[in-house]
Each structure stands twice: as structure tokens, then as C-alpha cells.
C-alpha positions in Angstrom: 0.0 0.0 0.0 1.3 3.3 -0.6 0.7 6.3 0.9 -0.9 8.1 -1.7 -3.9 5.4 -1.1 -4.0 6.2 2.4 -3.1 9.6 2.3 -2.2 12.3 5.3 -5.2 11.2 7.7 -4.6 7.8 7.4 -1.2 7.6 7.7 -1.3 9.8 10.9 -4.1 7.3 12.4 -1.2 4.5 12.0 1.8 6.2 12.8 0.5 7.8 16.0 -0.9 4.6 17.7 0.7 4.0 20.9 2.2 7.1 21.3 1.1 8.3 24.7 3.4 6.2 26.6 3.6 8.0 30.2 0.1 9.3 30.8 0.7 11.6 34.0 0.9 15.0 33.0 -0.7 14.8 29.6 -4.2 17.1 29.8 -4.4 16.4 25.7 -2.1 14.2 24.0 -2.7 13.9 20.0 -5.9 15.1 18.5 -6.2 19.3 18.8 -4.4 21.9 17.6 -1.4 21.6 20.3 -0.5 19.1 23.2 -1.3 20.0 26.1 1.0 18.9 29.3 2.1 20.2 33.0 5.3 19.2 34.5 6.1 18.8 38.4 6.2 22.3 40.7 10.2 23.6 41.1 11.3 22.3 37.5 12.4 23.8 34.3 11.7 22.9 30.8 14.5 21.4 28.6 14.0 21.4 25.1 16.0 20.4 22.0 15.2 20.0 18.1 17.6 18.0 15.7 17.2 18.0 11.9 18.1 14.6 9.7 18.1 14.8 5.9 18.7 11.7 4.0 22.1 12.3 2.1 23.6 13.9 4.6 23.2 12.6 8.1 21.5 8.9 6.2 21.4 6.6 3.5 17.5 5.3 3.6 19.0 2.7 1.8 21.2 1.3 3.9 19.5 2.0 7.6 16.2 -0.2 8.4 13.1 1.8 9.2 13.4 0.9 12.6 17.1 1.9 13.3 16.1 5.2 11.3 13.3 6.2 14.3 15.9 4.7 17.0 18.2 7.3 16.1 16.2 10.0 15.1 15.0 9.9 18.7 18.3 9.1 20.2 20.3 12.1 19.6 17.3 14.0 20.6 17.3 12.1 24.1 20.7 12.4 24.0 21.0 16.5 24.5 18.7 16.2 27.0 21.0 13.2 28.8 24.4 16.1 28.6 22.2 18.5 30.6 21.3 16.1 33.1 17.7 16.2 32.4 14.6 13.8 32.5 13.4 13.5 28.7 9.5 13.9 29.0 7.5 14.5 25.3 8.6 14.2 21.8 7.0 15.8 18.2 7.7 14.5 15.1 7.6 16.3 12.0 8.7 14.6 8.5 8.4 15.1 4.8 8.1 11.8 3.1 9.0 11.6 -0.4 6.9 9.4 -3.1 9.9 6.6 -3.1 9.5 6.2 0.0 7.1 3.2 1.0 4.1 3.4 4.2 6.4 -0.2 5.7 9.1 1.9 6.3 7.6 5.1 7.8 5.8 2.5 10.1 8.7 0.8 10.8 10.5 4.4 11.4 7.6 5.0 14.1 7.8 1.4 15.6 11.6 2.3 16.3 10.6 5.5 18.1 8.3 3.9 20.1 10.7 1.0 21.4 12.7 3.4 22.5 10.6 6.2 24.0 8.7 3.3 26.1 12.4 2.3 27.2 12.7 5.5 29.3 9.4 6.7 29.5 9.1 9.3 26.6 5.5 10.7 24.8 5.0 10.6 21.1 2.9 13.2 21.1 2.3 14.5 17.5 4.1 17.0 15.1 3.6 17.3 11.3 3.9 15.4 7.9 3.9 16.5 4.9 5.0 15.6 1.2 9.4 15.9 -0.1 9.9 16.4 -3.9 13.0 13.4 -3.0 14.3 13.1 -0.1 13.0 11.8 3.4 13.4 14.7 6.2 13.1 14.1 9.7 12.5 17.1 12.2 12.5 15.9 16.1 11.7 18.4 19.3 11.7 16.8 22.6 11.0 18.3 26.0 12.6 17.7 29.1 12.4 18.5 32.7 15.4 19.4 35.4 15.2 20.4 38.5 17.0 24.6 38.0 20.2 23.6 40.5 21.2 19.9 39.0 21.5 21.2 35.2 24.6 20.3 33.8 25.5 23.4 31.2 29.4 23.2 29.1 30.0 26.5 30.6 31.0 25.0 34.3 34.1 23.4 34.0 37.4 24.2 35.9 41.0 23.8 36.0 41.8 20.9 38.0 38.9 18.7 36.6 38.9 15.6 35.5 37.7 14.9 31.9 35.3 11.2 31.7 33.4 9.7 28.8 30.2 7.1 29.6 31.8 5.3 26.9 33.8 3.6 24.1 34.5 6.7 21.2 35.6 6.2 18.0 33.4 2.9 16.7 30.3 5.1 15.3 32.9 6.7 12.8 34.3 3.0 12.0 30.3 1.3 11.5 30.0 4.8 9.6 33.1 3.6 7.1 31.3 0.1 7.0 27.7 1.7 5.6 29.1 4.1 3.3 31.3 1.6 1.7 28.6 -1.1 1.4 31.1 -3.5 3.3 30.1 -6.8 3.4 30.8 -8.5 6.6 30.2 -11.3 9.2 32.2 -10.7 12.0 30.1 -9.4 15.3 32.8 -7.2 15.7 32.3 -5.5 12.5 28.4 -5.7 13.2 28.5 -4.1 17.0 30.6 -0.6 15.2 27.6 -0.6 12.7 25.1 -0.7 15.5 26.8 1.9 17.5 26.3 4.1 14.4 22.8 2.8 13.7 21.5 2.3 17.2 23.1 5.0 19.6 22.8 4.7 23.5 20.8 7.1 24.9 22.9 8.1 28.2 19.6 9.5 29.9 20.0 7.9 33.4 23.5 8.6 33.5 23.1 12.1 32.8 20.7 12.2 35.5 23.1 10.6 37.7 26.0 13.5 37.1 23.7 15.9 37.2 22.9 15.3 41.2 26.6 14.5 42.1 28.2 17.1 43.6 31.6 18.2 42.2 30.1 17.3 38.5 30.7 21.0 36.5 30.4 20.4 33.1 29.3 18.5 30.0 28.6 17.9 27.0 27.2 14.6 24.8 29.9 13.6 21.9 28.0 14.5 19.0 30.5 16.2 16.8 33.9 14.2 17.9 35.6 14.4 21.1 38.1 17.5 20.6 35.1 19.3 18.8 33.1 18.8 21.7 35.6 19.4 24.1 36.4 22.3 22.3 32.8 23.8 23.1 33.3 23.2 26.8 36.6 25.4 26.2 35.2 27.9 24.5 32.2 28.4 26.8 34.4 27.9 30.3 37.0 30.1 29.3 39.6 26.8 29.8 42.2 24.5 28.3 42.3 20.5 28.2 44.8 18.0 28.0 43.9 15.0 26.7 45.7 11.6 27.8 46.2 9.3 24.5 46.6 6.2 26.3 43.4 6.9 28.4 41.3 7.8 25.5 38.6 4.9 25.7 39.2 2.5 22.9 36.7 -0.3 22.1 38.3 -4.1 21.1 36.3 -3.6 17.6 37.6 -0.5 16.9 41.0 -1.7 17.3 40.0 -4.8 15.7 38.4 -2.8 12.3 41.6 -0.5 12.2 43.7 -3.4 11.9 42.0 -4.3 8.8 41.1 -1.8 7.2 44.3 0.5 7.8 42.8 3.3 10.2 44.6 5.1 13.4 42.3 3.9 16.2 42.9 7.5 18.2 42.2 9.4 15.1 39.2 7.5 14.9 38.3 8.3 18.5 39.8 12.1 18.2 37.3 13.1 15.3 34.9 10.6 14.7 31.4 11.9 16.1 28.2 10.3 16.8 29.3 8.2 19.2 26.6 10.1 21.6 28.6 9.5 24.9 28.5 11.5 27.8 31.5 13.6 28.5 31.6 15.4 31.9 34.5 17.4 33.5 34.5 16.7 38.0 36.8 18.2 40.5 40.0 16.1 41.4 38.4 16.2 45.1 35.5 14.5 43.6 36.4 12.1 40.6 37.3 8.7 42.2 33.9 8.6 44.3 32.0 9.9 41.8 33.9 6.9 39.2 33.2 4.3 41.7 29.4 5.3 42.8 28.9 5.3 38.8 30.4 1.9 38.5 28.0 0.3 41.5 24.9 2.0 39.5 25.7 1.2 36.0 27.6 -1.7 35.9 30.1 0.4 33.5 33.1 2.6 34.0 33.4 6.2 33.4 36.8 6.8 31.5 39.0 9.2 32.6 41.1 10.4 29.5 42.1 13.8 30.4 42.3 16.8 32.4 40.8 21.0 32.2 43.8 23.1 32.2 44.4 27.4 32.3 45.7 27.5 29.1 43.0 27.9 27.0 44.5 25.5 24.6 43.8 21.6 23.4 46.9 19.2 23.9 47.2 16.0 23.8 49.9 13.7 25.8 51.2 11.0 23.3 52.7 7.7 24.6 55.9 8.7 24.9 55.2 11.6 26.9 55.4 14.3 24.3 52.8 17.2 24.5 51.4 18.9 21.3 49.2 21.4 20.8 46.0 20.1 18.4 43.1 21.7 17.3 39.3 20.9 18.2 38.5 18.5 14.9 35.3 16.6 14.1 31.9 16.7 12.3 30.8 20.6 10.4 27.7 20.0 9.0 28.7 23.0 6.6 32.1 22.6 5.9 32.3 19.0 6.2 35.6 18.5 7.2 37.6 16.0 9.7 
């Protein structure tokens, strides 16, 4: 069936079944002219809005439907996970072109829903409407903090310790994979393609930072980790060192560089999309905080690096020289690494 059969209507009755997931604080869900929703007394609204456009943040025809809406939703869930937030409603607004089939846009919903349900998001409307060619994807979601645990990048201080949530480097590798229409069968080759597909959402662990104290800054690896970092910089007025040996490497990632050629820390330097959590917490505070993050998640937080006064990036290589690099990664406009 296509969806010129079913038209607009129609496909909105299938997409948007099952979208009211948390039912508390919705007065209207989908149905009027706006959604209607209260949040809990003392809190402030988060919200954040991410644009995909097929050709340049996806290939439709090399993502499923369903890891399409995963990750349209993740690195929605994801901004709200770097402030420290709670992620509370979505909207969805896409233009579908005519190549594209009512299976998939299903498909892209039932993806969304798996992992809004997962931490307790709303699917609560938005817009469609017709693309001369290509499939565009508009996201806001809302969020809720409490005003004195929001984690901003413009807190960090010289002294603190720099941490990931988790491996960097293997979105840019499964990235290589899709692009290239690699065939493969090794797991190891299929896990880098799923952490470019299917990003982790890092929304409890943002939550966690956010209420430890000694926890100043971060920032969610969108971009690459010296691009990133180099936001914290810019916006706390500080340098970094990083530590190559500490940068968090993943076995696959070492294992795809091997055979395919690649530097594993420039992978991890400027790849982007990885999606971790980066966070920057006083010396005083960084082993507790690491080992009360351990007991919760059952995961390390990586130490890799350091805030300095400088006001420049280095990096520390192996052999203990220091250079001076500059904050590389994703530019959606100049498109550079």
C-alpha cells in the first residue's frame, strides 16, 4: 500500500498509535491543535530540536526503518542526557518523499516507540507532509530538570577531570562500513555498525551526574571528542589535555583498524556520533563519583584527560610528548575531519 492510497489522515491514524506512553501530566495528547502537558512544581523545561536529511546525516538505503526512528529519537534524548535532564515529550515532523514506502515510515515509528517506552518518553504529534525526493526528519523533545542539578558546558574548571560514559571512535568505523557497502560477518564489524545505527541514549547517566556534587560540566559527543571538548573550552573560558593512552578504545575498533588501515585515536579524536557523555568533576571528587557510577551502572566512566588554564587543546602521546591540536570533528557545513 502506498501512501498516496492512504493519504495524510490515514497515515497519521497508524503512525501515531501507541504514542502516549507516560500518561501523568498529559491534559491532551494527539488530536487538537497543540498538546497540552504540566510538568512537576520547582522544574524547568528542557527542550532540544535536531534536523536529519537523507544524504547527509543517512542513507534510507542502507538503515532499516526501525534503526532510522531509533536514532532519530536518540540524539534528541541524548541532549537532554548532557544536561542532566529527565526527557518527557517528543514531536515529530517529517516530509516523506513518493519513493518512500508506508512499511518503512511504520517501521520508522515502531523504532521511536521502542525506545521512547524504554525511558518513559511521549510521542505526542508533530507534522507530515509531502518531499519532492528526499525523506526529512524534524524531532523536538521536551525535558524537565530540577534549575540547580542542570549540567551546562560553561561550568568546567582547571583541576577537573575529563570522563566519557563510553567507548569513542566505533560510530565513525560502522559509519566507514555503511558508506562503503562492506560486506561482513564478524560481530565485531556488526557491533561498530550498530553503535552508528543504534546510539545509546545516556539519559540515566546524565541524570546521575547531574545530582553529584563536584560534577561542573558536560557535553554529549555528538560532533567528535576535541570538537566537543572544544565547546566546553570555549564556553568555560579553559584549556584541556587529553591523555592518549586513556582515550577509551573499544576491542572492535582496534580490531576494524587493523583491517582496514585506520589510526584507532584518530578515529576516537574526530569521529562523532558516538553520543557519549562527556563530563569534567573536581580532582576532590572524581574517584567517588567513578566508583558510585560503577556500582549504579555496571560500566566505567573513562578518565582520559584533564581542564587546564591554558586555553588550549593538547594531547599527551605515549611517549610523553605534549602537542598542541586543534578541536577537529563533524561541520555539518564545511564538512571536514
Amino acid at each position: 500500500m502506498s501512501l498516496k492510497e492512504i493519504g495524510e489522515f490515514g497515515l497519521i491514524k497508524r503512525i501515531t498509535r501507541g504514542g502516549l506512553i507516560r500518561k501523568s501530566g498529559v491534559i491532551k495528547a494527539i488530536g487538537d491543535d497543540a498538546a497540552v502537558f504540566r510538568i512537576d512544581p520547582g522544574e524547568v523545561i528542557l527542550a532540544t530540536t535536531d534536523l536529519l536529511v537523507e544524504r547527509i546525516h543517512f542513507l534510507r538505503d542502507r538503515i532499516s526503518g526501525r534503526d532510522l526512528g531509533h536514532k532519530s529519537l536518540a540524539v534528541n534524548l541524548s541532549d537532554i542526557a548532557a544536561m542532566g535532564g529527565t526527557a518527557r515529550e517528543a514531536f515529530i515532523s517529517i516530509g516523506i518523499p513518493d519513493d518512500c514506502g508506508i512499511d518503512y515510515i511504520e517501521d520508522f515509528y515502531d523504532g521511536m516507540r521502542v525506545l521512547a517506552a524504554e525511558h518513559e518518553v511521549n510521542l505526542l504529534g508533530g507534522d507530515t507532509t509531502g518531499s519532492k525526493k528526499d525523506l526529512i526528519i524534524n524531532l523536538l523533545v521536551t525535558g524537565s530538570a530540577k534549575e540547580g542539578e542542570i549540567l551546562y558546558r560553561r561550568g568546567a574548571q582547571p583541576g577537573d577531570l575529563i570522563f566519557s560514559t563510553g567507548f569513542l571512535g566505533d560510530s565513525r568505523a560502522g559509519l566507514y562500513l555503511i558508506v562503503n557497502s562492506i560486506e561482513y560477518e564478524d560481530e565485531k564489524m556488526q557491533a561498530l555498525v550498530n553503535a552508528h545505527n543504534r546510539p545509546k541514549a545516556y539519559l540515566r547517566e546524565g541524570r546521575f551526574l547531574a545530582q553529584q556534587p563536584g560534577v561542573h560540566a558536560a557535553i554529549d559527543t555528538s560532533d567528535g571528542l576535541t570538537s566537543d571538548l572544544g565547546h566546553i573550552m570555549e564556553e568555560s573560558g579553559v584549556g584541556v589535555r587529553i591523555h592518549a593512552e586513556k582515550i577509551p578504545i573499544s576491542g572492535n575498533l582496534y580490531a576494524f583498524c587493523s583491517g582496514y588501515k585506520f589510526d584507532p585515536l584518530s578515529c576516537a579524536i574526530s569521529g562523532g556520533e558516538d553520543y557519549t557523555l562527556l563530563c569534567t568533576v573536581s580532582p576532590e571528587r572524581a574517584d567517588k563519583v567513578a566508583l558510585d557510577y560503577r556500582k549504579r551502572f555496571k560500566h566505567p566512566l573513562y578518565a582520559l584527560g584533564e581542564i587546564t588554564d591554558t586555553k588550549r587543546m593538547e594531547i599527551i602521546r605515549a611517549d610523553g610528548r605534549i602537542e598542541t591540536i586543534r578541536a577537529s570533528g563533524w561541520d555539518h557545513f564545511h564538512q571536514e575531519e
